[in-house]
C-alpha positions in Angstrom: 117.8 149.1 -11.5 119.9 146.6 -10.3 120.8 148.1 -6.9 116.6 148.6 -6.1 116.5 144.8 -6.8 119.4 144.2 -4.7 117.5 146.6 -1.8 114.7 144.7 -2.5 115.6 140.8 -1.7 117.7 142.5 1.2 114.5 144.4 3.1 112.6 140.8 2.3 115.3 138.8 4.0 115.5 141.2 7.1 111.7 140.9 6.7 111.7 137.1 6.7 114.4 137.5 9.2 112.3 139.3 12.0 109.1 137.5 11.3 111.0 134.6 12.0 112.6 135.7 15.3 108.9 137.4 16.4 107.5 133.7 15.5 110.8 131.8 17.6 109.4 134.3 20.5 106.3 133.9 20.2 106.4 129.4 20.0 108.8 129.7 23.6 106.6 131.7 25.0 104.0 129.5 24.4 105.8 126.4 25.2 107.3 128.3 28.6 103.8 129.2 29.7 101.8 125.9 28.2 101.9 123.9 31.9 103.6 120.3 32.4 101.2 117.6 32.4 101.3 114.5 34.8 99.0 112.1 33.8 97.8 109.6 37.2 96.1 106.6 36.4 93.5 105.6 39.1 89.5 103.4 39.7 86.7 104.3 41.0 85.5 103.1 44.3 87.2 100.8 46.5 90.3 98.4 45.8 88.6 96.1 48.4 85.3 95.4 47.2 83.2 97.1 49.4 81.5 100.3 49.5 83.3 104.1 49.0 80.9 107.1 49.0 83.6 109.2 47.4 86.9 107.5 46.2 88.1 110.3 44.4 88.5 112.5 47.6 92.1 112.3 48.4 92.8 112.0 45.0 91.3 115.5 44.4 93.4 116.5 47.7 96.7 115.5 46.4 96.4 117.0 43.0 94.8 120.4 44.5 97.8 120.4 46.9 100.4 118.9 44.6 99.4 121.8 41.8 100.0 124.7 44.5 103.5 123.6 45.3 104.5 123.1 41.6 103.0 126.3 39.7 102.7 125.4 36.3 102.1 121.8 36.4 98.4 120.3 36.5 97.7 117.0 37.3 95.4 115.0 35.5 93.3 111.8 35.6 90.6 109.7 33.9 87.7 109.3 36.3 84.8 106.7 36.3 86.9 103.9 35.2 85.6 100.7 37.0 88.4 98.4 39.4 87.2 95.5 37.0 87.8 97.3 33.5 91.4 99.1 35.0 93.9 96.4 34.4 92.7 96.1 30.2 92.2 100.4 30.7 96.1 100.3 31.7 97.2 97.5 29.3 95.7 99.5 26.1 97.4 102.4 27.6 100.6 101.1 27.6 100.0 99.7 24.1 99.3 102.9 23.1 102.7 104.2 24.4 100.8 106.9 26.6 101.1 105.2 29.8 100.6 107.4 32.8 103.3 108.8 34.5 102.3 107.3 38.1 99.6 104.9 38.5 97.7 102.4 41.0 98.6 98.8 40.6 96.8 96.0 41.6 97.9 93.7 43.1 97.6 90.7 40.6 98.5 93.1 37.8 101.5 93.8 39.9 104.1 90.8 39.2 103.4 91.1 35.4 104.5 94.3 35.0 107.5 94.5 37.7 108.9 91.4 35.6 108.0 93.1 31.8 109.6 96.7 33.7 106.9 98.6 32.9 107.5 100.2 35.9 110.5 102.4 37.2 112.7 100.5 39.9 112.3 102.9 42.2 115.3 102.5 44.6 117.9 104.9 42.9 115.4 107.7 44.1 114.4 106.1 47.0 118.3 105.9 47.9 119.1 109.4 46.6 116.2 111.2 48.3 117.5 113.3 51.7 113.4 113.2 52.9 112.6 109.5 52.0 113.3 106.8 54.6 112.4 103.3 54.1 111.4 102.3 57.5 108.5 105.1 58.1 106.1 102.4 56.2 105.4 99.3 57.7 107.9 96.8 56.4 104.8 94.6 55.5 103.7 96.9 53.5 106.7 98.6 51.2 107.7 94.7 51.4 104.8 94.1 48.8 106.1 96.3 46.2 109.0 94.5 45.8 109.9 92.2 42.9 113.4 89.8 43.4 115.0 92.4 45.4 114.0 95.6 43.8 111.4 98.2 44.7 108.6 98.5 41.8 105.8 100.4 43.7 105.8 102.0 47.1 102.3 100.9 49.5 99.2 103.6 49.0 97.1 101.6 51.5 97.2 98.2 53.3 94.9 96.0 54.8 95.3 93.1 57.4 93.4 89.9 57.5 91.7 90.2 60.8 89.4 87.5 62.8 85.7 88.6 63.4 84.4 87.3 66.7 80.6 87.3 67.3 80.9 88.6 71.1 77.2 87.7 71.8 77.5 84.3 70.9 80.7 83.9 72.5 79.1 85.3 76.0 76.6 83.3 76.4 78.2 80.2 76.0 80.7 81.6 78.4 84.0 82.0 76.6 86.4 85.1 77.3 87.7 86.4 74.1 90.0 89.3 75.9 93.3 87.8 74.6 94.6 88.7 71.4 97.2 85.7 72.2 95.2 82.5 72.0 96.0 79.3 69.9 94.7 76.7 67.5 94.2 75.1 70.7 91.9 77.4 72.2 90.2 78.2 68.4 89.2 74.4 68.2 88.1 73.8 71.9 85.6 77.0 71.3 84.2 75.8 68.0 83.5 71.9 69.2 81.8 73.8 72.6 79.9 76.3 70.2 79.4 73.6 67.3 75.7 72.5 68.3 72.0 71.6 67.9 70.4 74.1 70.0 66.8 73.9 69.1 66.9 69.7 69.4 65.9 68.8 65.9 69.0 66.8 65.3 70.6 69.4 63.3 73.1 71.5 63.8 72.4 74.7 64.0 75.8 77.0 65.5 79.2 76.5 64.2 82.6 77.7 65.4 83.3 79.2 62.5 82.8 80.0 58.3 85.4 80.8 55.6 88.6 79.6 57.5 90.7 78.0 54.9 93.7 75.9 54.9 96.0 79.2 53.9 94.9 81.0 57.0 95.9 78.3 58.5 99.2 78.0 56.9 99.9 82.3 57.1 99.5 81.7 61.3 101.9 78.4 61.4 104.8 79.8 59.7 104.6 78.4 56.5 106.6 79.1 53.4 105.1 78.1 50.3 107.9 78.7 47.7 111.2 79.5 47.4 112.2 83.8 46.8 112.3 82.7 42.7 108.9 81.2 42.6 110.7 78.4 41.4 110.3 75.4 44.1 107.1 74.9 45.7 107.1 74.1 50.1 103.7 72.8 50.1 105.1 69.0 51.8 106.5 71.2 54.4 105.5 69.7 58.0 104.1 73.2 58.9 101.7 72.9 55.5 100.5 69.6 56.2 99.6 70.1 59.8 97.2 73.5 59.0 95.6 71.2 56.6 95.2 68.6 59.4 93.9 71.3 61.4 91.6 73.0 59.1 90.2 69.3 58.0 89.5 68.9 62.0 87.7 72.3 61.8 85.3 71.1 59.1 84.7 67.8 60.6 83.1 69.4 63.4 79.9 70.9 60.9 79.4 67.2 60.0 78.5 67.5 56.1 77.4 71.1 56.3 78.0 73.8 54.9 78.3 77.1 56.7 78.5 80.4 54.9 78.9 84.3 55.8 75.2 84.5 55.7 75.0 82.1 58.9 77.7 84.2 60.8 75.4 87.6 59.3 72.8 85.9 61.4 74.6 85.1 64.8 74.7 81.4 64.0 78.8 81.3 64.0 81.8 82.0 66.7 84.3 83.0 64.0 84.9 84.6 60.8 88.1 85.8 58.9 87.5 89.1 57.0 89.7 92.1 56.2 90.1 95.5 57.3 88.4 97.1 55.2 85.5 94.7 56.1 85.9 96.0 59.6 85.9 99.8 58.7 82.7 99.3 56.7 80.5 97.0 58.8 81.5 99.3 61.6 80.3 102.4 60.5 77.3 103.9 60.2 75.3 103.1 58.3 76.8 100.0 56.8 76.6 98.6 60.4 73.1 98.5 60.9 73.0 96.5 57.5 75.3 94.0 58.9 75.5 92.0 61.8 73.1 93.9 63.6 71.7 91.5 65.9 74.4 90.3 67.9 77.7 92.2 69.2 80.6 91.9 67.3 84.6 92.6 67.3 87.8 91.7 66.0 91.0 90.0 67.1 94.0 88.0 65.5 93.6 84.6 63.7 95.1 81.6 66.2 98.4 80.6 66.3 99.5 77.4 64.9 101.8 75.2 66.5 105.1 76.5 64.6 103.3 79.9 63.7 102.3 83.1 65.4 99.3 85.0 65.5 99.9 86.3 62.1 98.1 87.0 58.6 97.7 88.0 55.2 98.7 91.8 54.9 97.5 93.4 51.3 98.4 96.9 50.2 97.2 98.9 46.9 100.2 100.1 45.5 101.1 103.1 43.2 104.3 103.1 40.5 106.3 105.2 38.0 105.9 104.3 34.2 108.7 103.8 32.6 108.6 105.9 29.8 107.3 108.8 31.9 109.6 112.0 30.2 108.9 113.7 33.8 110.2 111.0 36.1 111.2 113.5 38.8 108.0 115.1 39.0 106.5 112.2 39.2 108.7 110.5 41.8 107.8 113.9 44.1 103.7 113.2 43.3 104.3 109.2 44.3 105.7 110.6 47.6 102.7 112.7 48.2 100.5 109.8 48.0 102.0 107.6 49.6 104.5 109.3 51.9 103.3 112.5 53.6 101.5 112.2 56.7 98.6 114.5 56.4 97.5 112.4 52.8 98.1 108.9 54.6 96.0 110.9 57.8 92.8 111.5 55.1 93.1 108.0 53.7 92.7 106.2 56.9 89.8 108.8 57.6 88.1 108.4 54.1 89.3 105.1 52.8 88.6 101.9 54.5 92.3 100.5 54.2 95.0 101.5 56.6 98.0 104.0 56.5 101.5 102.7 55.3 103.0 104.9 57.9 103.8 104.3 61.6 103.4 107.4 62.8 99.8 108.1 61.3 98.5 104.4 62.7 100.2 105.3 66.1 98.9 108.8 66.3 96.0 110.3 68.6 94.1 110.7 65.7 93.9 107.5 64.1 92.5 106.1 67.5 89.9 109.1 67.4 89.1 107.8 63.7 88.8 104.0 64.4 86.0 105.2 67.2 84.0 107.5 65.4 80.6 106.6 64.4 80.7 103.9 66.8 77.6 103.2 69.6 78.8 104.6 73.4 79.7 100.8 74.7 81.4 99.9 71.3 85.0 99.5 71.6 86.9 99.1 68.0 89.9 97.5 67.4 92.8 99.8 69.3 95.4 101.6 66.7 98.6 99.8 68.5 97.0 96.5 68.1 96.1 97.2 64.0 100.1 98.6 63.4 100.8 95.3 65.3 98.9 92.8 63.1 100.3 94.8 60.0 103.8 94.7 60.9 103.8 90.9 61.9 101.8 89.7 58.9 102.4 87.8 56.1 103.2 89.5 52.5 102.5 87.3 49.8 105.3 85.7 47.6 106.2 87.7 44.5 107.3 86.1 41.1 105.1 85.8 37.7 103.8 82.6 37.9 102.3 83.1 41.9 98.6 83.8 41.0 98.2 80.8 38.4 100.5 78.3 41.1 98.1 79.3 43.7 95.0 78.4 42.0 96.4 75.3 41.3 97.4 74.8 44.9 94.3 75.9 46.5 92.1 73.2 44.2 94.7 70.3 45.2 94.3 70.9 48.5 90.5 71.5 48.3 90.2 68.2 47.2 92.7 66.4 49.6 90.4 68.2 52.0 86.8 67.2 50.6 87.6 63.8 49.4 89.1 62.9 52.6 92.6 61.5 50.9 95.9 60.4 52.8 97.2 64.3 52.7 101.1 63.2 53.4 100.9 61.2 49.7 98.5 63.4 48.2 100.8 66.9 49.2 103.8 65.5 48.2 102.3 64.9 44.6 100.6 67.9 44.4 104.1 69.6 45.3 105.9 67.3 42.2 103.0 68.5 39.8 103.3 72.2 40.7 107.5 72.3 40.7 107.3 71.1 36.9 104.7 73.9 36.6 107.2 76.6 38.1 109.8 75.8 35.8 108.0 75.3 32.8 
């Protein structure tokens, strides 16, 4: 009796035994063929608020192609989320600890989360990777994903400030706008010329030029606004002062009015700044025809100051690693597809309205082919040597916490140094005391 008892608990532990060895099986072959997830946090429609038929096209291009050279990893993102709900959509991510693994930043999101390192510093992989090289981007543009000295982000797209010239207007009051070399000089000259009552009511009625601020002014007469910490403001600088002089002059010339984009949409003004992906827009069909369709149109640099170069503002959406990604590898790979391999870069400057990162795609035969399509047979567009030019010489903004809050209190200062007419050497230099106890507050 006692040995069938003794057979009996040994049969049930060889029982539990295998069952629990077919069940070990069974949960790693599950696990080995359940596929690795990479989660990509991304917006709908275009980082540059204008108009994408279908921003979601690379993206579906890179995850198609990314998913065939990694069998058994799927890529996966949320779609339909807006470019003004994404910065609280990634906040309550992170707060929920399910952060994606690589994800669009924006640009004022950017210097929050590089200082709380949310974000992976990138250059141990940058460093350690045999098929990454720094210099094939722009230095413009992986300079903007930088944070005191250490890469946060890499550059997905970028976009220059450029100058918008109304050729028509310029034409027939005989100016030559063939030099992409000209000068304050030459920019203030044209405006006083073009600045006029033309149908002799006594009021003006064509301007020189709408929406050119003193910080254009500054980014094209080598200014430096701060110091590398964000801690000590250069906004009594010489070169400061005189593009406030200079952009004071400018206004003077409209004598008490005000001249908006809608006066340049109607061939009323010489010269307006506007971005890239203004350019790529307006220029196409069939944005164009909605858009300064009455007049001929182009673009060129922004003037050179005195101290300065023909330089501007250079923006760029970037992309980063989260830090608690658990497949940081993987996702390092799927950053480089977006923002490293030529054929991807090729399709965003196709599709997107922002530039490639890379030199070789802006310099290649088929980004001039692209810039040209959908253009009328005497249009010329803005020639591909001339764009990597104006990104590769412009300016990158500073980088430090504090920069978007210390430039909205710049900006109104000097608004109303401009408007009110005051003594700008004593009114900078106490705008600059007020906003160095601000920085190190």
């Amino acid at each position: 009796m006692k040995m069938n008892k003794f057979l009996e608990s040994k049969v049930t532990l060889i029982f539990l035994g295998v069952f629990c060895l077919i069940l070990l099986i069974a949960i790693t072959i599950y696990h080995s063929n359940k596929p690795t997830i990479l989660e990509v946090g991304i917006f709908a429609g275009s980082n540059w608020d204008v108009a994408n038929a279908d921003s979601y096209l690379v993206i579906d291009k890179v995850v198609a192609r990314f998913e065939e050279e990694h069998p058994g990893v799927k890529v996966q993102y949320v779609s339909g989320i807006r470019k003004e709900d994404y910065s609280e959509w990634y906040a309550q991510k992170l707060l929920e600890g399910k952060a994606p693994d690589v994800a669009m930043v924006l640009s004022e999101d950017f210097n929050r989360l590089a200082f709380l390192h949310v974000l992976v510093d990138l250059d141990e992989m940058m460093d350690s990777d045999q098929d990454f090289e720094r210099d094939q981007y722009y230095s413009t543009a992986i300079e903007s994903g930088l944070y005191k000295g250490d890469q946060y982000a890499l550059p997905y797209e970028v976009v220059p400030q450029l100058m918008c010239v109304n050729r028509t207007l310029l034409e027939q009051e005989g100016f030559d706008m063939s030099s992409i070399e000209w000068s304050w000089d030459e920019f203030y000259e044209i405006s006083n010329q073009i600045t006029r009552d033309t149908d002799g009511d006594d009021v003006i009625d064509q301007f020189g030029v709408c929406n050119y601020t003193w910080k254009e002014a500054a980014n094209s007469n080598g200014s430096h606004l701060f110091n590398d910490d964000g801690t000590v403001s250069y906004i009594a600088d010489e070169t400061v002062m005189e593009a406030i002089r200079f952009t004071s002059q400018l206004l003077d010339l409209n004598q008490e009015q005000t001249v908006t984009q809608e006066d340049f949409n109607a061939g009323k003004v010489a010269f307006m700044p506007l971005s890239y992906a203004e350019y790529r827009t307006y220029k196409r069909y069939p944005y164009r025809i909605k858009k300064y369709s009455n007049f001929k149109w182009d673009v060129t640099t922004l003037p050179a100051g005195s101290q300065g170069d023909n330089t501007s503002e250079v923006e760029s959406l970037l992309m980063g690693i989260s830090s608690s990604s658990k497949q940081k590898d993987l996702a390092w790979e799927l950053l480089k597809l977006f923002t490293y391999d030529e054929e991807i870069q090729l399709e965003i400057f196709n599709s997107s309205q922002g530039a490639s990162v890379l030199k070789s795609v802006i310099n290649s035969k088929q980004s001039q082919e692209i810039l040209q399509e959908d253009l009328d047979v005497n249009e010329k567009s803005i020639d591909s040597a001339l764009l990597g030019t104006i990104i590769e010489q412009g300016i990158v903004m500073p980088k430090f916490q504090k920069y978007d809050e210390a430039m909205v209190f710049i900006d109104s200062g000097i608004q109303s140094i401009i408007n009110e007419k005051k003594d700008i050497n004593s009114s900078i230099k106490i705008l600059q005391r007020d906003i160095n106890k601000f920085l190190i507050q």
